[in-house]
C-alpha positions as CSV (number, residue, x, y, z in Angstrom):
1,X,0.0,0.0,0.0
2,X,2.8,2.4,0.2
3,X,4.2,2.4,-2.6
4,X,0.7,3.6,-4.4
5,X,0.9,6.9,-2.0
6,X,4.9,7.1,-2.4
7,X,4.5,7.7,-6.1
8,X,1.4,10.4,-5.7
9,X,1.4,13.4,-2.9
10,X,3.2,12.3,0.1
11,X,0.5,14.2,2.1
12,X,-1.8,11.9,1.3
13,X,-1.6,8.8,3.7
14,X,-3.6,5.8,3.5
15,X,-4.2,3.8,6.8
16,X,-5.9,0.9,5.8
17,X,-3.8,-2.2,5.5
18,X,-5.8,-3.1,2.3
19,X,-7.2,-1.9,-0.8
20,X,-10.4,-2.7,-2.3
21,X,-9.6,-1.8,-6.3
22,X,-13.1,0.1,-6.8
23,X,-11.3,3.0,-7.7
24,X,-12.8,5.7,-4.9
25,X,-11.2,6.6,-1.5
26,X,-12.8,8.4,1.4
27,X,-10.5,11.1,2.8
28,X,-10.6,12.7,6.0
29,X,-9.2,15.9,6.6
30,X,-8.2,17.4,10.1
31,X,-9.9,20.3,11.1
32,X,-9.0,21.1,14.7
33,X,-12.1,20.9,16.1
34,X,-13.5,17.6,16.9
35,X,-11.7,15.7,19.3
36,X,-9.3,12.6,18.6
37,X,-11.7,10.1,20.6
38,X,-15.0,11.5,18.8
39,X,-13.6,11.1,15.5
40,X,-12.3,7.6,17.0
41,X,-16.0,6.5,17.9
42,X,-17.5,8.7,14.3
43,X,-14.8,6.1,11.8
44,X,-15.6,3.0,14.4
45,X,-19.6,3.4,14.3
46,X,-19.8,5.0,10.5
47,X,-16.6,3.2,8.6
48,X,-17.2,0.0,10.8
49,X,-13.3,0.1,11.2
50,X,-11.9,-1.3,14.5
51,X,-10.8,0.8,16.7
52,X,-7.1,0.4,16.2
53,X,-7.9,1.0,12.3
54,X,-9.7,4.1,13.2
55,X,-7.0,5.2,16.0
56,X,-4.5,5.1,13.6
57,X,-7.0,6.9,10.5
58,X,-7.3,10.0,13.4
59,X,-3.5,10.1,14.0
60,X,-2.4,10.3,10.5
61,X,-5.5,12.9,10.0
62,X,-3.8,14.5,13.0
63,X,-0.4,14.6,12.2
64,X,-0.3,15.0,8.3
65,X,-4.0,16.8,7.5
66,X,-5.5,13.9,6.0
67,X,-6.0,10.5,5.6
68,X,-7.8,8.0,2.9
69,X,-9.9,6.1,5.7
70,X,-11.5,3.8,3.3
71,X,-11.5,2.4,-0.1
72,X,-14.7,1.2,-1.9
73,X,-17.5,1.9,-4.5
74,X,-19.0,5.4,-5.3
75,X,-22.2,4.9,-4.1
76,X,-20.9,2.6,-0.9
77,X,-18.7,5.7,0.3
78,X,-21.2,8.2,-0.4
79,X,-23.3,7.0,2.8
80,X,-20.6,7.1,4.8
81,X,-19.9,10.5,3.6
82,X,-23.3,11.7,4.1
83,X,-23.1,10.1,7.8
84,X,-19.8,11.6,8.8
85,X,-20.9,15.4,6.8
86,X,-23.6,14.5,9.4
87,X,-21.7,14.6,12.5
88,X,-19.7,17.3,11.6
89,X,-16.1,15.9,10.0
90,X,-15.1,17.1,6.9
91,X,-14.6,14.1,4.1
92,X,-14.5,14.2,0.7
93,X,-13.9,11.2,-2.3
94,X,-11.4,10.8,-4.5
């Protein structure tokens, strides 16, 4: 999985240890606001990532300004996206 980010922006961080090859990516982007633990419980309950998946997600988001949290089909990742717009985070997908 690094080498797919090493040969695009550095910036951009993936966290999950594998990639689904639909072609989209959910990003999540830090915006000093929310804190680390509610973004925590947001990716766990929304992303249905564990929480060590999710811990890690909101330290790279943290550290680096964003992170692709998860991989998967347009219209799979637009619910998420409308869930997490819900509660506040700022996502996008790529």
């Amino acid at each position: 999985m690094a080498d797919i980010y090493n040969e695009s922006d550095p910036e951009e961080v993936g966290c999950l240890s594998t990639i689904n090859e639909e072609g989209n990516e959910l990003i999540l982007f830090n915006d000093n606001f929310h804190t680390l633990d509610y973004v925590i419980e947001c990716l766990v309950l929304i992303c249905n990532l564990s929480f060590e998946q999710a811990s890690t997600c909101t330290n790279i988001v943290h550290y680096k300004g964003l992170c692709a949290v998860k991989h998967g089909s347009y219209d799979e990742l637009l619910k998420m996206y409308n869930a997490l717009v819900k509660k506040g985070l700022k996502v996008e997908i790529r």
